[in-house]
N, CA, C and O of each residue as an XYZ file, in Angstrom:
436
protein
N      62.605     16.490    -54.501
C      62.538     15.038    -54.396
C      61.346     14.639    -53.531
O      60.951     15.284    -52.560
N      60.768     13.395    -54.034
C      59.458     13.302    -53.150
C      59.783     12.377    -52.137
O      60.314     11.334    -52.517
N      59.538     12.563    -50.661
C      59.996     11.666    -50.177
C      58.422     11.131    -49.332
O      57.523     11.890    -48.970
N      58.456      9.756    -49.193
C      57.226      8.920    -48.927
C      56.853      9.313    -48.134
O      57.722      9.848    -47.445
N      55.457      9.406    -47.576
C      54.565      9.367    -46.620
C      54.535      8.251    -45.642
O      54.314      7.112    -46.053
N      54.770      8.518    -44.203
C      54.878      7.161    -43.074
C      53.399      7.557    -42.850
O      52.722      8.566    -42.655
N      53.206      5.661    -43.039
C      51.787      5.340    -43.354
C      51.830      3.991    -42.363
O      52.901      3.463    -42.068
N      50.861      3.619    -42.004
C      50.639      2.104    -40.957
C      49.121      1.581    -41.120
O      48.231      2.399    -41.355
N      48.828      0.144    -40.985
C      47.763     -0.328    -41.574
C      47.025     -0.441    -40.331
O      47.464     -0.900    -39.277
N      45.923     -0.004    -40.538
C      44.453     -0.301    -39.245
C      44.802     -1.056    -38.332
O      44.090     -0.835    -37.352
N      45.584     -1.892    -38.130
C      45.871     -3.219    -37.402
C      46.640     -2.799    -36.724
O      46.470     -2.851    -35.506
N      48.073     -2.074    -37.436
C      49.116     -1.950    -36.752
C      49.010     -0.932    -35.743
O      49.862     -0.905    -34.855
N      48.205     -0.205    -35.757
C      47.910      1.052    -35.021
C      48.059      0.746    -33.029
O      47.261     -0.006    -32.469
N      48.911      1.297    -32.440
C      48.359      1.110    -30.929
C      47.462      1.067    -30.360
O      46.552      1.706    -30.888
N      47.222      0.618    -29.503
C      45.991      0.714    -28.714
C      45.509      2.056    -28.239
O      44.398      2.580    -28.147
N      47.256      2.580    -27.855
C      47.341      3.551    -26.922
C      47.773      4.654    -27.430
O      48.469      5.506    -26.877
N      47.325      4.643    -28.577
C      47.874      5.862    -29.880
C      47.043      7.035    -29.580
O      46.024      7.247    -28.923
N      47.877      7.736    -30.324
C      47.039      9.583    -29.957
C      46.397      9.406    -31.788
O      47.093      9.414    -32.804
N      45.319      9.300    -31.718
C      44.760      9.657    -33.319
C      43.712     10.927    -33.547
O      42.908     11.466    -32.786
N      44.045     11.144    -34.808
C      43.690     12.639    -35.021
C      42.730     12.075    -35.862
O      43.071     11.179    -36.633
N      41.383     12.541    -35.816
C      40.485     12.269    -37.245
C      40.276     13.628    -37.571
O      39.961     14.567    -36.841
N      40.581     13.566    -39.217
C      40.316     14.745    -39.883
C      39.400     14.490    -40.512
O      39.866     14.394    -41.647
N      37.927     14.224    -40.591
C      36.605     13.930    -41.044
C      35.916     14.925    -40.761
O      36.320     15.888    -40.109
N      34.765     14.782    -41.244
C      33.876     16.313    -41.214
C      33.107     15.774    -40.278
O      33.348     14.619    -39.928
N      32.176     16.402    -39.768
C      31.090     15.672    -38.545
C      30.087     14.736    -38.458
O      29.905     13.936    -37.540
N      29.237     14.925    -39.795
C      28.588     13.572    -39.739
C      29.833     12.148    -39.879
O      29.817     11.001    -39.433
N      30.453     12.629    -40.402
C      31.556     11.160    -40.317
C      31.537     11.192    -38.987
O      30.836     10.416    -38.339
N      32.031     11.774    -38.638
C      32.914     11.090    -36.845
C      31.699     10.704    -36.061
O      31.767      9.777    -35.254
N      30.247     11.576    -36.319
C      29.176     11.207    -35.971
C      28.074      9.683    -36.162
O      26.886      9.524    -35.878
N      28.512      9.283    -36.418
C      28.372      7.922    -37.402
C      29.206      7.018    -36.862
O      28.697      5.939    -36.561
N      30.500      7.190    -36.633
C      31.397      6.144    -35.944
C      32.491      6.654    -35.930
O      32.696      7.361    -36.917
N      33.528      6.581    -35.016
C      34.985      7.062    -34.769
C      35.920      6.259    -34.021
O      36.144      5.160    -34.528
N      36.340      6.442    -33.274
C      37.305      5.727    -32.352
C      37.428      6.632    -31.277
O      37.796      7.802    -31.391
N      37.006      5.873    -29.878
C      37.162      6.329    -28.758
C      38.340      7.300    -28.473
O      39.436      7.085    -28.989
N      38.123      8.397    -27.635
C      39.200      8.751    -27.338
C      39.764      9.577    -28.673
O      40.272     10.587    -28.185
N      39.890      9.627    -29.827
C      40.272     10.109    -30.766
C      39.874     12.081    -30.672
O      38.875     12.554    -30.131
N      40.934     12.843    -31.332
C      40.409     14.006    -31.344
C      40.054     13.953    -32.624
O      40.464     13.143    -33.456
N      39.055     15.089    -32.831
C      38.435     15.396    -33.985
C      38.545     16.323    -34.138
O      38.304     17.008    -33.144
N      39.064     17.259    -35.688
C      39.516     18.440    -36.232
C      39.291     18.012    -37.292
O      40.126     17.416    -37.972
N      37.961     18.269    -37.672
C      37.386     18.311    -39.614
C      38.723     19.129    -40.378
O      38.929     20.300    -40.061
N      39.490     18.541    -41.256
C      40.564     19.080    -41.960
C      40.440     21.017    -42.103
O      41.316     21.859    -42.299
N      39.538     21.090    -41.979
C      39.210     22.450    -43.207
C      39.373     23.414    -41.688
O      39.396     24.644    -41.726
N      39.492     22.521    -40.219
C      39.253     23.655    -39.211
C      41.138     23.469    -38.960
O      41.636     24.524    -38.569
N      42.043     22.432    -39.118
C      42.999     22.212    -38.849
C      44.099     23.495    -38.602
O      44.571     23.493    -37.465
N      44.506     24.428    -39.363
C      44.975     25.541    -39.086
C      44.917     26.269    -37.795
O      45.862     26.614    -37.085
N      43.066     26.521    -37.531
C      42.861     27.170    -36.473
C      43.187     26.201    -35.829
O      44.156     26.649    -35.217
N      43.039     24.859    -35.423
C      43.539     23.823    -34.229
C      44.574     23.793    -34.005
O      44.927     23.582    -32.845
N      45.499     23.990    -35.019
C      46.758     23.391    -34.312
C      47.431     23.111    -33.367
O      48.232     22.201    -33.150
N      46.999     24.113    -32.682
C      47.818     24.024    -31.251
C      47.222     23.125    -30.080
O      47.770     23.012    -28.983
N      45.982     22.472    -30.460
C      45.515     21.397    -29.957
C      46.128     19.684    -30.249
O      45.682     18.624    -29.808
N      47.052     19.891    -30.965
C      47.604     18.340    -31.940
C      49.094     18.488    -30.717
O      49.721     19.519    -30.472
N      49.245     17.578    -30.337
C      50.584     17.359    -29.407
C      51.518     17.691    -29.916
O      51.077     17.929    -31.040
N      52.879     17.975    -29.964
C      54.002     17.775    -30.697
C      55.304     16.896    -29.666
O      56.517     16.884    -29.876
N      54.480     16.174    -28.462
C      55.501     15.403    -28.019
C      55.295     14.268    -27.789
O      55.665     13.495    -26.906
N      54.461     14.170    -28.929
C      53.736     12.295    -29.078
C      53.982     12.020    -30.444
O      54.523     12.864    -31.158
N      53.594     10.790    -30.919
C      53.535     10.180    -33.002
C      52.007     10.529    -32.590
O      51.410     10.451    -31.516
N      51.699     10.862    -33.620
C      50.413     11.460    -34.400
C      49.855     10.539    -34.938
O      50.755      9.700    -34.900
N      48.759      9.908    -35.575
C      48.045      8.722    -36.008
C      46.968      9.544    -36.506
O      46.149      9.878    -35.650
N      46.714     10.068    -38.020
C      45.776     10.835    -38.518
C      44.977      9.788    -39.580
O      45.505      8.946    -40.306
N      43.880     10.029    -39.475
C      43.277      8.963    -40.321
C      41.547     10.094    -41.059
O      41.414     11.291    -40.803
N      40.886      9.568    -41.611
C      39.940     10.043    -42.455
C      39.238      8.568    -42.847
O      39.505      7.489    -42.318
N      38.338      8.799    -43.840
C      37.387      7.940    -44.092
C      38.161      6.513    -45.033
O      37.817      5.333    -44.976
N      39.290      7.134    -45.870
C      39.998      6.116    -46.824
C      41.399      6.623    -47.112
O      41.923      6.139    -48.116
N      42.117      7.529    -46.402
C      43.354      7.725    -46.499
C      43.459      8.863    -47.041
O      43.725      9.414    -45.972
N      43.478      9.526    -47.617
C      43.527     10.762    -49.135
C      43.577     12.150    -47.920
O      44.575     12.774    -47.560
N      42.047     12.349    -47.454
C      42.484     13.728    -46.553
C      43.780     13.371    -45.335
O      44.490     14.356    -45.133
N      43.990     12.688    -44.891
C      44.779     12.031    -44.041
C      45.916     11.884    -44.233
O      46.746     12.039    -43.337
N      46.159     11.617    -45.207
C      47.210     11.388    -45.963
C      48.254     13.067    -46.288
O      49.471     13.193    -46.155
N      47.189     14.194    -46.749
C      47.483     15.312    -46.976
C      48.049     16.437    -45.842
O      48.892     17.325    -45.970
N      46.964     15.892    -44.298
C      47.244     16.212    -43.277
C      48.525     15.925    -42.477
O      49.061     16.766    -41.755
N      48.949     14.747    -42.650
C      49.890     14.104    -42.294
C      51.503     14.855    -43.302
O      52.660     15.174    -43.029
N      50.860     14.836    -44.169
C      52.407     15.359    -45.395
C      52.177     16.943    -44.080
O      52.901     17.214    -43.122
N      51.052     17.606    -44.518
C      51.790     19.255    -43.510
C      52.096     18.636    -42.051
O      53.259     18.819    -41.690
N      51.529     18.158    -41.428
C      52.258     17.811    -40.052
C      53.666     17.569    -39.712
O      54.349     18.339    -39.038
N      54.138     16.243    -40.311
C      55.275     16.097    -40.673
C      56.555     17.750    -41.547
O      57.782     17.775    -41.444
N      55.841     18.639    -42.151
C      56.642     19.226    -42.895
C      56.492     19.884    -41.307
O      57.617     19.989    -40.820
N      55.658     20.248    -40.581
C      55.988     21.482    -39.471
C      56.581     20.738    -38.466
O      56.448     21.252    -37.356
N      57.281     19.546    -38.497
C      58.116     18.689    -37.616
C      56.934     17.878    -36.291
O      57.301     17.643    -35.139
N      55.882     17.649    -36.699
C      55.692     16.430    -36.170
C      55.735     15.147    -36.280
O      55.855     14.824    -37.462
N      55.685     14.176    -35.495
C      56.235     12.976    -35.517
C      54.403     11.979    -36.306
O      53.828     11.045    -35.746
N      54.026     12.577    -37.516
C      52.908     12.197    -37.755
C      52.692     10.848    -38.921
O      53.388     10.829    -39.936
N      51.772      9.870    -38.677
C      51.709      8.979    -39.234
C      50.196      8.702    -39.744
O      49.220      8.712    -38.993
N      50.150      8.436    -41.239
C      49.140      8.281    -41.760
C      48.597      6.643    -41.588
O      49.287      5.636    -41.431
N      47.165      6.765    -41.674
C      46.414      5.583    -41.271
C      45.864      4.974    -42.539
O      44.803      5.330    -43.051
N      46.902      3.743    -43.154
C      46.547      3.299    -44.517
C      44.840      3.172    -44.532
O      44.247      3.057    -43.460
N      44.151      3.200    -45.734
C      42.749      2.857    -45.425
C      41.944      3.464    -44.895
O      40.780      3.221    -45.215
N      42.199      4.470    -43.901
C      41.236      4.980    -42.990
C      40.445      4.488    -42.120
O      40.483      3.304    -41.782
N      39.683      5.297    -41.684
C      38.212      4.286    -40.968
C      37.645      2.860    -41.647
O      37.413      1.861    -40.966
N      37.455      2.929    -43.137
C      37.033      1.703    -43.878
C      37.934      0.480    -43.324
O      37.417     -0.595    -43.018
N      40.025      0.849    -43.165
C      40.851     -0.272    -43.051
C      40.451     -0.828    -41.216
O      40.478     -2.000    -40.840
N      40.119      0.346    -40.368
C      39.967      0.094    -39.012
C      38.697     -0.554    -38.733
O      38.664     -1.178    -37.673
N      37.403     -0.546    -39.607
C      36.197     -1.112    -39.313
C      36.311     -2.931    -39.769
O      35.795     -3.876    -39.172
N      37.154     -2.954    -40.995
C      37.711     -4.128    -41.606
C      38.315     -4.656    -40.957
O      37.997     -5.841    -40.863
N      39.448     -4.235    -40.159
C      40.364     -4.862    -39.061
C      39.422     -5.287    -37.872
O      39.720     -6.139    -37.035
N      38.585     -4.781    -37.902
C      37.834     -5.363    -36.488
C      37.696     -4.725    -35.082
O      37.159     -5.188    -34.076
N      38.351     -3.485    -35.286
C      39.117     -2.405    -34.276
C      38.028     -2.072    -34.014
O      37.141     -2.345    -34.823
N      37.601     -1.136    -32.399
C      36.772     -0.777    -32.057
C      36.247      0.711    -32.425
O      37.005      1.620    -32.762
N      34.769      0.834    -32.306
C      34.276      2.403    -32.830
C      33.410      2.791    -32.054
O      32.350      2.203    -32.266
N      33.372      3.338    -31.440
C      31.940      4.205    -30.954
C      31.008      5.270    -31.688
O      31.381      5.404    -32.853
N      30.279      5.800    -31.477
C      28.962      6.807    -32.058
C      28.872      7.460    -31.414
O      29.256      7.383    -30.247
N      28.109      8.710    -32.141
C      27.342     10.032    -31.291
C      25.879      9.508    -31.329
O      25.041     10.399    -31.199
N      25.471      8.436    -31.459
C      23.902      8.239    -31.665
C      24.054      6.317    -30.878
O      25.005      5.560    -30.683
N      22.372      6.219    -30.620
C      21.947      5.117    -30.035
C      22.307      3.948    -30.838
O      22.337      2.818    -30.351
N      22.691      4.306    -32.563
C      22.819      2.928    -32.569
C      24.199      2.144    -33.000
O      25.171      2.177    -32.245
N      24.231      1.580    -33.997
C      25.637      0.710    -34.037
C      26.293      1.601    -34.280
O      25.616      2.606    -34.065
N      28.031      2.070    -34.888
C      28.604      2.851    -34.998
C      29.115      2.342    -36.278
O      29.340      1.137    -36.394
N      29.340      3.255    -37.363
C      29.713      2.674    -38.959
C      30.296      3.261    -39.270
O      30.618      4.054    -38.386
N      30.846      3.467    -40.345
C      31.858      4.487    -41.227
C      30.823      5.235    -42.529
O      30.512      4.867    -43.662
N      30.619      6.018    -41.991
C      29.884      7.048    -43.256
C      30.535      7.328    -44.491
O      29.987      8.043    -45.330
């Protein structure tokens, strides 16, 4: 039986949320969200043990899809993980803040 993916829209997100970006590096390089950890999906395995398991999880990607996938295994290994409708695109749209690895504005690649 398929059971749904807990998902929350750019907006709804805390301030004070633990978020995971699973983006590859020029993404997060380009623009991210403060404070956010970064684990390009494909390194996630070897990380794991860097992802909390006594917090909600807030995993997001560029438009939902890798994020979305990350979040289904998180949840199956019993974390409390929640996908970020939209991704970076729904959080740059919302108006939410981003920082950069470079001098200039910060965008969504």
């Amino acid at each position: 039986m398929f059971q749904s993916l807990p998902a929350v829209g750019a907006a709804e997100v805390p301030s004070d949320a633990f978020l995971l970006d699973v983006r590859e590096a020029d993404e997060w390089t380009a623009g991210h969200v403060d404070g956010a950890l970064h684990i390009p999906m494909g390194t996630l395995m070897a990380r794991l043990d860097e992802v909390p398991k006594d917090t909600r999880v807030y995993v997001m990607c560029r438009v939902g899809g890798r994020s979305g996938q990350v979040t289904a295994y998180l949840a199956q290994q019993g974390w409390d993980a929640v996908n970020i409708d939209g991704g970076m695109l729904a959080w740059e749209a919302a108006g939410r803040p981003m920082v950069a690895e470079h001098a200039g504005t910060p965008f969504v690649a």
